[in-house]
N, C-alpha and C positions, 0 to 999 in steps of 0.2 A: 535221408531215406527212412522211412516206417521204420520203429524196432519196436516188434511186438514178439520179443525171445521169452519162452516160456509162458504166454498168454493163455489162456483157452476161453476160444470163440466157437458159439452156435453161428450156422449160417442157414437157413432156411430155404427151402428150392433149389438145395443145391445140386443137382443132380444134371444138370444140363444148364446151357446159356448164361446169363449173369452170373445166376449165383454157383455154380461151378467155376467160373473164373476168379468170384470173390473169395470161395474157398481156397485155391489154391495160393491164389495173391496173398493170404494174410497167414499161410503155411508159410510161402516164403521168405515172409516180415520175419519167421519165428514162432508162429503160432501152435499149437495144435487144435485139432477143429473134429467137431460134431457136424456130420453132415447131415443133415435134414433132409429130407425127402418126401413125397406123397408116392412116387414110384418107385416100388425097391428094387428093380432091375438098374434104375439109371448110379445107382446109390455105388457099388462098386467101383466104379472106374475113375471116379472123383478120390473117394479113399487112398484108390490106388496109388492114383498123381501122387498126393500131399504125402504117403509113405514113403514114396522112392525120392522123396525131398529132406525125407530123415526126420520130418515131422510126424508125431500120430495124430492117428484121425481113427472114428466109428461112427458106423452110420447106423443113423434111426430112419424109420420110415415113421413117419407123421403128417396126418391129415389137421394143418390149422386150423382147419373150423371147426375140430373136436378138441373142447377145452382138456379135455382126461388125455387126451393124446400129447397133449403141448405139455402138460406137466410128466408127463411119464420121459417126454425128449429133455425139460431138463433136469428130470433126477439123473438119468441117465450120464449125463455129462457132469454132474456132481459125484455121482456115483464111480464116474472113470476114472474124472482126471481132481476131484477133488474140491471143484470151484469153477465159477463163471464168473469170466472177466469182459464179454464180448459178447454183442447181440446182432446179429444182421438178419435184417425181419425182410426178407426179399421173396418169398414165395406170394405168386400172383396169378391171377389170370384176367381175361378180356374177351366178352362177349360181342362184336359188333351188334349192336342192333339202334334202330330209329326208335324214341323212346315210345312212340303210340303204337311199336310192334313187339316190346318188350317186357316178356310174363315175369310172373312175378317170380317166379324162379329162378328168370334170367338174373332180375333184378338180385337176387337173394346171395346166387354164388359170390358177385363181382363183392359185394355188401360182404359178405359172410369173410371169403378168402382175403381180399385186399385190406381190409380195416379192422373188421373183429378180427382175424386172425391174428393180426398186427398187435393189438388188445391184448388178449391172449398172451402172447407172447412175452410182451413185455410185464405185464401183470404178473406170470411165474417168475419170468428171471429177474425181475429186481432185488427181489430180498435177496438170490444169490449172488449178485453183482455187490450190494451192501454190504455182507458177510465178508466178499472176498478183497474188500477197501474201496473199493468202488471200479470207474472201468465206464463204457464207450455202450450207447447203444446207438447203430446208425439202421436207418427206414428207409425203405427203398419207393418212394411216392414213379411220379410221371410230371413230364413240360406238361400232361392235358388235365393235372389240374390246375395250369393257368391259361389254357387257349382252347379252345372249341374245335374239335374235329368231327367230323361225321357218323354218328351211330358209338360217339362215344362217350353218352351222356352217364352212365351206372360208375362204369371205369374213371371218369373223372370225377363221379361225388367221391368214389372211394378214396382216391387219390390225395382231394384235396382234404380229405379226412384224415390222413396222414401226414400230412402236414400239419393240420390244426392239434391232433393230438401229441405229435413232435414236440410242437411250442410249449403244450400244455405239462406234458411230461416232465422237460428239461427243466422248468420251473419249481417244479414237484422236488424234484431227485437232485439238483443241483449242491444242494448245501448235504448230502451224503456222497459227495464226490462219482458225481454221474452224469458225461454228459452225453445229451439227446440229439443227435441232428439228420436230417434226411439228405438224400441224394433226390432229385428230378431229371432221371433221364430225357433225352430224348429219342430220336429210331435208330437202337442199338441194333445191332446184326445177329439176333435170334431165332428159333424155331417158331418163338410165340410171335414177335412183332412180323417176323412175313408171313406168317397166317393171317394175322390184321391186316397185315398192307394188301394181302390178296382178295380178302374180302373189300377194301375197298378202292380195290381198282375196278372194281363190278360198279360201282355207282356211277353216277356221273358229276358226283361230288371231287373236288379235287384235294388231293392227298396233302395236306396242309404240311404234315409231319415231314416231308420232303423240303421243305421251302428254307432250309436253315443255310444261311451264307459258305458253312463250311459242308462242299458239297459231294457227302456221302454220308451214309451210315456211320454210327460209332461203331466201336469192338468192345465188347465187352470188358475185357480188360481194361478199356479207358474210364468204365465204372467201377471196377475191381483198384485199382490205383485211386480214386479217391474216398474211398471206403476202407480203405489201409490206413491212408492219413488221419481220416478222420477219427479212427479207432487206436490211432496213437498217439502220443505226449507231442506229436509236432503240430497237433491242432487243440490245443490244452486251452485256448482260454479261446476258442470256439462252440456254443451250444444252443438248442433251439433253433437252429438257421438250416432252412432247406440251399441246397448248393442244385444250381442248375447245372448238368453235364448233357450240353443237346447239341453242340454244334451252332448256336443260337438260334435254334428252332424258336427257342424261350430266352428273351431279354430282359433280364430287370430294369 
C-alpha cells in the first residue's frame, strides 16, 4: 500500500469529483495536503475530510490560468508545511463543441485551464520539489487524447498536451530525483463528465466514452488509488509514462 507519511502534496481541483477524492486518498497514504480550488465554497468540506483523518490540510483558492495565482498556492504550501513533495495537476475543464462552432474563447479556456495551467503549475513547484530532495509529480490528462469523441476536439489537443509535456518534463527533472507521469482517465462518475455525457446525448453522435468492455463508469477513487502509487516509492523506477485508468475505453 502507498506510504506517503509525512509527505506534502498540492492537489489541484480539489474541491469536488476526482481531485477531492485524490486529496483525500493521498491524506490517507499519510500525507498532508494543500487543497487547491477555483471555488472557495467547495474548498472546505475537502479540508474537512483530510482533518478528521488526523491529517492537515489548507486550502487555497486558485485560478490555474493565473500564473501570480499558482505561485502564491505554492508559497502557501511552502509557507505551511515547509516544503513540497507532491504535485497533482488535475483541475480541468470541457467545453463540448464541433470544432467549425467553437470560438476562440471556447478554444482558449480548455487551452488555458487543461495545459498552460498544467505549465504553470509545474513550472512553480519544481524548484520546491528540488529543494525538498526531490518527490512525484502526477497529470491528470484523458483516454480523448488518444480516441476521437464528438465535439471534443480543444479538450483533446489539451489533453494530449499533457501527456507530451509529462514526457518532456520527466526527462527534464529526472536526474534531480523527480518523477513525471500522468493518469488517462476514462468516464469517471463526476459532476463535470455527466455534464459532457449530457450534452452528448443531444447529438446523434454516439457516446464512444461508453463503449469500454468494463461496463460502467469509474469512481473516482479508482483514479485517486493510482495517483497515490504513483506518488509513492512503490512506483519508483516508473516516469514519463501516461497510465490509462478507462475501463478500456483506451487500449494500448
Amino acid at each position: 500500500m502507498a506510504d506517503l507519511t509525512s509527505k506534502i502534496a498540492i492537489v489541484t481541483g480539489a474541491g469536488q469529483g476526482i481531485g477531492k477524492a485524490i486529496a483525500i486518498r493521498l491524506a490517507q497514504a499519510g500525507a498532508d495536503v494543500v487543497v487547491a480550488e477555483l471555488l472557495e465554497e467547495r474548498i472546505a468540506e475537502t479540508v474537512d475530510a483530510i482533518e478528521k483523518l488526523g491529517r492537515k490540510a489548507i486550502g487555497v483558492q486558485a485560478d490555474v490560468r493565473d500564473n501570480a495565482q499558482v505561485v502564491a498556492m505554492v508559497n502557501a504550501a511552502v509557507e505551511n508545511f515547509g516544503r513540497v513533495d507532491i504535485l497533482v495537476n488535475n483541475a480541468g475543464t470541457d467545453i463540448v463543441r464541433d470544432l467549425v462552432d467553437l470560438s476562440d474563447e471556447e478554444w482558449d479556456i480548455q487551452i488555458d485551464v487543461n495545459l498552460k495551467g498544467t505549465f504553470y503549475c509545474c513550472r512553480a513547484a519544481v524548484p520546491e520539489i528540488v529543494k525538498a530532495g526531490g518527490g512525484a509529480i502526477v497529470n491528470i490528462a484523458s483516454a480523448a487524447g488518444y480516441i476521437s469523441y464528438p465535439g471534443g476536439t480543444a479538450y483533446a489537443a489539451a489533453k494530449a498536451g499533457v501527456m507530451a509535456l509529462t514526457r518532456s518534463l520527466a526527462g527534464e527533472v529526472g536526474k534531480q530525483n523527480i518523477r513525471v507521469n500522468a493518469i488517462a482517465p476514462g468516464p469517471i462518475d463526476t459532476p463535470l463528465a455527466r455534464s459532457v455525457f449530457a450534452e452528448m446525448a443531444k447529438r446523434d453522435d454516439p457516446a464512444i466514452f461508453s463503449s469500454g468492455p468494463i461496463r460502467r463508469m469509474g469512481r473516482p477513487e479508482e483514479i485517486a488509488n493510482t495517483v497515490a502509487f504513483l506518488a509513492s516509492e512503490e512506483s519508483s523506477y516508473i516516469t514519463g509514462d501516461t497510465i490509462s485508468v478507462s475501463g478500456g475505453t483506451y487500449m494500448h
